[in-house]
C-alpha positions in Angstrom: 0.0 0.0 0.0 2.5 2.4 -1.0 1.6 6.0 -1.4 3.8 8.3 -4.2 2.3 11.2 -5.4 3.1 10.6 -9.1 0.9 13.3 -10.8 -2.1 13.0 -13.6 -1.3 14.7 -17.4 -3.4 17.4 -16.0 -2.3 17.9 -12.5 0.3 20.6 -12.2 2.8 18.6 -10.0 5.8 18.1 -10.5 6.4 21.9 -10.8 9.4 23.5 -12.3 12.8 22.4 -10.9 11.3 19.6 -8.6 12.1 15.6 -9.1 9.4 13.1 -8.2 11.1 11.3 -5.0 12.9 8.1 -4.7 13.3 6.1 -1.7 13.5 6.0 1.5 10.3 4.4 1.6 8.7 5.9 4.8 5.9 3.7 7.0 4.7 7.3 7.7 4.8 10.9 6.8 3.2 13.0 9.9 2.6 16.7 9.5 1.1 19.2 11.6 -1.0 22.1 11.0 -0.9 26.2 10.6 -2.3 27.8 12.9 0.2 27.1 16.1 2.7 29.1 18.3 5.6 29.3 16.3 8.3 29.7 19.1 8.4 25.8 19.2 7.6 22.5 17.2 4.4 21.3 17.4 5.3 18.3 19.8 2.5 15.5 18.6 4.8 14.2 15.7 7.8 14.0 17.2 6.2 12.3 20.0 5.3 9.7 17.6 8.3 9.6 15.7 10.4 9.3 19.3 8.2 6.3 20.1 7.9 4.4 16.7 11.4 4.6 15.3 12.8 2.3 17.9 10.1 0.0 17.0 11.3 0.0 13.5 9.2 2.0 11.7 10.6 4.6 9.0 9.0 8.1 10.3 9.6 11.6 8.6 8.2 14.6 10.8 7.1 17.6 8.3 6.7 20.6 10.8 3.8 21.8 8.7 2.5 24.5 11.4 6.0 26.9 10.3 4.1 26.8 6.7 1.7 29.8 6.0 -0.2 27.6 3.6 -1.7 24.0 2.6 0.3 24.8 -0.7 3.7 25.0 0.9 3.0 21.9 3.0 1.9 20.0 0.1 4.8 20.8 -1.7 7.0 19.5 1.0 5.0 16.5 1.7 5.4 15.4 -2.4 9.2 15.3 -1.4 8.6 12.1 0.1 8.1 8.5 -1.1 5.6 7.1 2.3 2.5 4.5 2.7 0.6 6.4 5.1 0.5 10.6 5.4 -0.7 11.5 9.2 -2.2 14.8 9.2 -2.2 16.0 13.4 -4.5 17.8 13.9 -4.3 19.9 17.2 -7.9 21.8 17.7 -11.0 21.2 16.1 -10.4 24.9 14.7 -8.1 22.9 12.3 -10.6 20.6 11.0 -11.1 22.4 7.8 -7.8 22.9 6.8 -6.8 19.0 8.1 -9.6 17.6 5.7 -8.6 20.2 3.3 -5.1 18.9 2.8 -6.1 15.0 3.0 -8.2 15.7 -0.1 -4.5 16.1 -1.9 -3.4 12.8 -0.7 -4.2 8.8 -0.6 -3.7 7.0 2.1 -4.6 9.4 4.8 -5.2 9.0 8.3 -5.9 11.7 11.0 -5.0 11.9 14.7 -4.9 14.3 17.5 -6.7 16.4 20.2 -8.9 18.2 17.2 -10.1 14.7 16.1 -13.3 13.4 17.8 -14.9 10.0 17.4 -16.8 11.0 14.5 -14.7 12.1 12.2 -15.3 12.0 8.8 -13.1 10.3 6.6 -12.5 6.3 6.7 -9.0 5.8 8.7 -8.7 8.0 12.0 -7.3 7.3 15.4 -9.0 8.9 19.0 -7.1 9.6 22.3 -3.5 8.6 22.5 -1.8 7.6 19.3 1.5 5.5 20.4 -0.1 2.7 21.0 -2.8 2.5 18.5 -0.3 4.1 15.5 1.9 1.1 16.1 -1.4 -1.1 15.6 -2.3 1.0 12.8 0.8 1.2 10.6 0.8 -3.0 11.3 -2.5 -3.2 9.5 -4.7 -3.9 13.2 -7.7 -1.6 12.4 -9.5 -3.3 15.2 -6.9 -1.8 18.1 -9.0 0.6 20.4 -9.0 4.4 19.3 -8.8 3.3 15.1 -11.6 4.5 13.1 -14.6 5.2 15.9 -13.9 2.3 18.4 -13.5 3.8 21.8 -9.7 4.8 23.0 -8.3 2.9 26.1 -5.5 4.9 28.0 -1.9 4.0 28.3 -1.5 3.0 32.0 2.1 3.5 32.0 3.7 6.0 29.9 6.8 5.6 32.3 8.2 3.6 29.4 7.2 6.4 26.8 10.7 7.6 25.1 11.1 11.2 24.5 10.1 13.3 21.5 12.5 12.8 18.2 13.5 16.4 16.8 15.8 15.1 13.9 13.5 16.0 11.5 12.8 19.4 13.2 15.6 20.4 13.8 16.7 20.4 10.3 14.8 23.2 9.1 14.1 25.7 12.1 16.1 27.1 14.9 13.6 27.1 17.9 14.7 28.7 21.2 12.6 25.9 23.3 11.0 22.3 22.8 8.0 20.5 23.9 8.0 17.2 26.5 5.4 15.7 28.8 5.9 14.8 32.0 2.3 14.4 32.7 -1.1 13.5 30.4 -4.7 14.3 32.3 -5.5 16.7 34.7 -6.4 16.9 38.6 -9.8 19.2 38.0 -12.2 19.2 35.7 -12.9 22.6 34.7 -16.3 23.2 33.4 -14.6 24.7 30.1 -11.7 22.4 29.2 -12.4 19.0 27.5 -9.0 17.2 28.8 -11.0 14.7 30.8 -12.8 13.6 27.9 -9.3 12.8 26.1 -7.2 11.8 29.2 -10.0 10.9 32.2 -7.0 9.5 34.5 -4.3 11.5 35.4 -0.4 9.7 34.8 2.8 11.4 35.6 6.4 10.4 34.7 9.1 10.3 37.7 11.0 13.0 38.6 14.1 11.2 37.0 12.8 9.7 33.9 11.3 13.6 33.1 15.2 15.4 34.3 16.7 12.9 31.2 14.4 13.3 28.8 14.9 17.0 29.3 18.9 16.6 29.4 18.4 14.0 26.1 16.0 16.5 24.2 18.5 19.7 25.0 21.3 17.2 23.8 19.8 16.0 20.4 18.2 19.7 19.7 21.3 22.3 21.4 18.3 24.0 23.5 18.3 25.6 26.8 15.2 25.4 27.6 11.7 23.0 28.0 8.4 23.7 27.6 6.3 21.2 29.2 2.7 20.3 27.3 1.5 19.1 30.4 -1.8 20.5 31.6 -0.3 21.6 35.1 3.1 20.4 36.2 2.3 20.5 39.6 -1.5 18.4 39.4 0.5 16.3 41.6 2.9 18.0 44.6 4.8 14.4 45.4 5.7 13.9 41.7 6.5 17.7 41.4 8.5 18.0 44.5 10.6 14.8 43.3 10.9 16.7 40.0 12.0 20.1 41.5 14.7 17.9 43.9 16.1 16.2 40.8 16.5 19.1 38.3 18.0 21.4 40.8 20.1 18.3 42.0 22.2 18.0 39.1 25.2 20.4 38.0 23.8 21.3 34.4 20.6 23.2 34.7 18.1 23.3 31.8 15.5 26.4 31.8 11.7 25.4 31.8 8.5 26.8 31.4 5.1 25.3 32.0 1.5 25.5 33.2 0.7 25.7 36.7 -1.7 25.4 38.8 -2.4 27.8 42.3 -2.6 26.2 45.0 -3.2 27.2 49.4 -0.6 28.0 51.9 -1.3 24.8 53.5 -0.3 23.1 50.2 2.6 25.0 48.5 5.3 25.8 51.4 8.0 28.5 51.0 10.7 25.4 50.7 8.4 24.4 47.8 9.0 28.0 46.1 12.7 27.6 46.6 13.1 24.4 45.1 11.1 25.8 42.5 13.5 28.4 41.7 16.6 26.1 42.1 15.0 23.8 39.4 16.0 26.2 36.2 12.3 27.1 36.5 11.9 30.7 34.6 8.3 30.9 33.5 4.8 29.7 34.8 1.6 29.7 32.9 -1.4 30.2 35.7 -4.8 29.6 34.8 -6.2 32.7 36.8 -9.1 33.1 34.1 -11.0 35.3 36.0 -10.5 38.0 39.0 -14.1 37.0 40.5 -14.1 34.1 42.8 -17.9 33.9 42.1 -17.1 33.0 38.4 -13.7 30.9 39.5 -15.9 28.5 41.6 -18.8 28.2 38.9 -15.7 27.1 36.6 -14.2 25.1 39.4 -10.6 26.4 39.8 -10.3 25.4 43.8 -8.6 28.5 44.6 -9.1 32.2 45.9 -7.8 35.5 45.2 -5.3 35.1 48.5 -4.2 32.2 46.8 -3.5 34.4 44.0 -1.6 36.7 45.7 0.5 34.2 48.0 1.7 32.8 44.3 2.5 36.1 42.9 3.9 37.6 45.5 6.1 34.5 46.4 7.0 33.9 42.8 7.9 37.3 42.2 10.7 37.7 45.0 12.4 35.2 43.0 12.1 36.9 39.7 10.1 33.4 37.9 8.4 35.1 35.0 4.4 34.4 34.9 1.7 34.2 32.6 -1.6 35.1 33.1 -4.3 33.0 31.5 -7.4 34.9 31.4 -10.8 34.0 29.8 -13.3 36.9 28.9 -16.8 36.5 29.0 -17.8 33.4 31.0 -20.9 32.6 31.2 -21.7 33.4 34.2 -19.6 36.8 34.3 -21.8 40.0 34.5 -20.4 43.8 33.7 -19.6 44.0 37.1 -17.9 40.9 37.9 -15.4 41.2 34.6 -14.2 44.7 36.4 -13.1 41.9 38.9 -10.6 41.0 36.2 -9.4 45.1 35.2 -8.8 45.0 39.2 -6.2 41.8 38.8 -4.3 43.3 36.8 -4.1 47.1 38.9 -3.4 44.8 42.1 -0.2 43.5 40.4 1.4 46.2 38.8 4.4 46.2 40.7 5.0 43.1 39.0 3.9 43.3 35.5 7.3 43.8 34.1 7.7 39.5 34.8 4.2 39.0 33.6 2.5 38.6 30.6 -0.5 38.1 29.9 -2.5 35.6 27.6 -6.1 36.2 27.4 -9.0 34.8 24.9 -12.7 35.4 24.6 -14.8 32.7 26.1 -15.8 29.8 23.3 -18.0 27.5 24.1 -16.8 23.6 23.6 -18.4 19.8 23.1 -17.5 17.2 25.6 -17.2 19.9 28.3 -18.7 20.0 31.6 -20.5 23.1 30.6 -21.7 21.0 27.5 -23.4 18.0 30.1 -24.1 20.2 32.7 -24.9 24.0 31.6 -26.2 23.8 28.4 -28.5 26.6 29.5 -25.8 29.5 29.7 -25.4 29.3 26.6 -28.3 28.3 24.9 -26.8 24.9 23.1 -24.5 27.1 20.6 -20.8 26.0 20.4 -18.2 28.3 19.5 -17.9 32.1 19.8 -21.5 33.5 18.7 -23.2 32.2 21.9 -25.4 34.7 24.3 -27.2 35.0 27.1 -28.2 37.7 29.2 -24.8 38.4 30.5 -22.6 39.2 27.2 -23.2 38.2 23.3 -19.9 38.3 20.8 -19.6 42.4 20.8 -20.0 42.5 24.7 -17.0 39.8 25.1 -15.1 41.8 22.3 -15.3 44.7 24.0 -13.8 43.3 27.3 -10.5 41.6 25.2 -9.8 44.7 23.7 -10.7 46.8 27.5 -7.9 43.8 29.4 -5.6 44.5 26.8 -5.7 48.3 27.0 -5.2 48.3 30.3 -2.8 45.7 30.9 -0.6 47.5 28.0 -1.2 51.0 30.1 0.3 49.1 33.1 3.3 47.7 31.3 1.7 44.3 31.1 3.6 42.1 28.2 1.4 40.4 25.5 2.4 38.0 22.7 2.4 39.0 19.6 0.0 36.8 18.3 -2.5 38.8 20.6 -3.0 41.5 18.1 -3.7 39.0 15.4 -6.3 37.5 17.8 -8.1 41.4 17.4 -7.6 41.2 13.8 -9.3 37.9 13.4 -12.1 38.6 16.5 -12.4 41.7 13.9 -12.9 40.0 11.1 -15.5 37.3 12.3 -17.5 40.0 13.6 -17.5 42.0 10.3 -18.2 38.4 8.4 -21.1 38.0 11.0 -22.7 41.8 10.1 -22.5 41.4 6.8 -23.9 37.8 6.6 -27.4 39.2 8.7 -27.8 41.4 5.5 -27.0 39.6 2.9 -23.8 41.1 1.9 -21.8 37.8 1.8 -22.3 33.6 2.2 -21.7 32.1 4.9 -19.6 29.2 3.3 -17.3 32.3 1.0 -16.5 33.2 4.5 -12.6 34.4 4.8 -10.6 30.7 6.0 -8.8 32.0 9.0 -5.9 30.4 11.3 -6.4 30.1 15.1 -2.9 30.9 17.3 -2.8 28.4 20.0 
């Protein structure tokens, strides 16, 4: 079953100055998407490559989320001679351009967090993909996960390998890359859909993650880790033995990741100190809101003390921070999103080591707000939902008023924020014009979602 794009009399591939490739035959070609942060790889191949390989199967990694356009990857994808192409995709916001790009291609199959257990097209695989990409490139269609049966968990992923960047690493010169030392999460926030993809909670120990960090900054020549993990610290034993054996050895690798904030009770100051002996520099805190009213609804465990214990604690030794905020919960009235403008005035003696990263509230499937609170938002998915406390403009309004102020207080943003206002901009103009007739809905501009 060997896929070569060898093109029709009428197809206009192979373009000038390109040769139709030769072998290596590759079990798999696995790209990823536009639409990602481009200050590091999108992890999910590499993952799969790192785990595969050893196994013998022939993987090439395209990094496809560095291309600006299903036309570039393409062309880069046709330099290879493969039996399966694996199109990633990351977020279901990707789902059009994933099925967009498979139409190019035989042999297609489709994995990641954006694929659900309806998917259209015949080969697709749900949940974890180590186990069940193995099965799949051996011909098993019947393995858990492949093409609509239910996923099954990895137990162990102890005896995961790290990521492989070979393939990476040959064509871009990122400043940080991506390993897990977790997969799940501790809560269950009413927003977020990672209990639906990972409902128990695994970690890695404290040694196993400290070499696949010092292997990954070997192979690649980075100094520093960003962890994909959905908090670092969901569990304090595992994180305390990971804190003890990073800032045990002599060669310290920087490292980034999200965090969660916890009590006095739980997070002592020898905790904090470990913290910063670690090579820790950067936290990403899901604060996404500066009402307690509308953290409890979303179940976030933790009060604005809490808050300020972190902050405070985390600033004296100079570990940068990250807000994550959402606008426009549900449940979040006028008065309790000026809860939120407040945050950000409380901590302006230390916005020069935060930035900020906030989003306007979407609505998601397989959420607890979707089997629980279907009511706040009257069934729709997505960004057009309303209800008596915000529509679309209302939400808008308060992105653009967080990032005004948090600018005026010397807050940092990433760059991609301002693209975020451009394309908020642009739905909303899509949207007018659509209630009068002006345009189609389907001639609607295709546009890229930074992650």
């Amino acid at each position: 079953m060997v896929m070569t794009r060898f093109p029709t009399a009428d197809e206009r591939w192979p373009r000038s100055g390109e040769v139709i490739p030769e072998e290596p035959l590759y079990d798999a070609v696995i790209t990823s998407l536009p639409g990602m942060d481009k200050s590091k790889p999108a992890p999910g191949p590499s993952f799969l490559k790192g785990y595969l390989e050893p196994l013998g199967f022939k993987i090439k990694v395209v990094d496809g989320h560095m291309y600006d356009t299903l036309d570039n990857i393409e062309k880069e994808i046709s330099k290879y001679n493969f039996k399966w192409l694996g199109i990633s995709v990351f977020s279901f916001m990707q789902k059009e351009d994933g099925l967009n790009l498979g139409k190019r291609f035989e042999n297609v199959f489709y994995g990641g967090s954006g694929v659900d257990i309806k998917w259209p097209t015949p080969y697709y695989i749900v949940g974890e993909g180590e186990y069940a990409l193995r099965e799949f490139l051996k011909g098993n269609f019947d393995y858990p996960g492949i093409n609509g049966k239910l996923p099954v968990q990895i137990e162990n992923i102890e005896d995961l390998p790290p990521p492989d960047y070979s393939d990476v690493i040959q064509h871009q010169k990122y400043r940080k890359f991506v390993i897990s030392g977790s997969r799940g999460c501790v809560r269950n926030c009413t927003f977020c859909d990672v209990a639906s993809i990972w409902p128990k909670f695994r970690w890695k120990t404290g040694k196993k993650i400290a070499d696949e960090m010092h292997q990954v900054s070997e192979q690649t020549g980075t100094k520093k880790i960003h962890f994909s993990d959905s908090l670092i610290n969901g569990s304090m034993k595992h994180f305390r033995d990971l804190c003890r054996e990073l800032s045990s050895r002599p060669k310290k690798i920087k490292w980034e990741a999200q965090f969660i904030v916890r009590d006095q009770k739980t997070f002592s100051q020898e905790d904090f100190d470990n913290l910063a002996n670690s090579g820790c520099n950067g936290l990403e805190m899901g604060i996404e809101a500066g009402n307690e009213e509308v953290r409890d609804h979303m179940r976030k465990k933790f009060s604005n003390n809490d808050i300020r214990y972190f902050v405070e604690n985390l600033g004296k030794r100079n570990i940068t921070m990250k807000f994550l905020l959402i606008v426009g919960y549900p449940t979040e009235t006028e008065k309790m999103f000026e809860d939120t403008l407040q945050l950000l005035r409380d901590y302006k003696k230390y916005s020069h080591l935060i930035s900020v990263s906030h989003h306007v509230m979407m609505t998601f499937k397989n959420t607890p707000l979707d089997f629980e609170h279907r009511e706040l938002f009257d069934n729709e998915f997505g960004f057009k939902w309303k209800n008596e406390n915000s529509d679309f403009d209302i939400r808008f309004e308060r992105f653009i008023k967080v990032y005004e102020l948090g600018v005026k207080l010397g807050y940092q943003f990433q760059e991609h924020c301002l693209e975020k206002i451009e394309r908020y901009k642009s739905d909303k103009l899509n949207e007018d014009r659509k209630s009068i007739g002006f345009i189609h809905p389907k001639k609607k501009n295709q546009l890229h979602v930074q992650s």
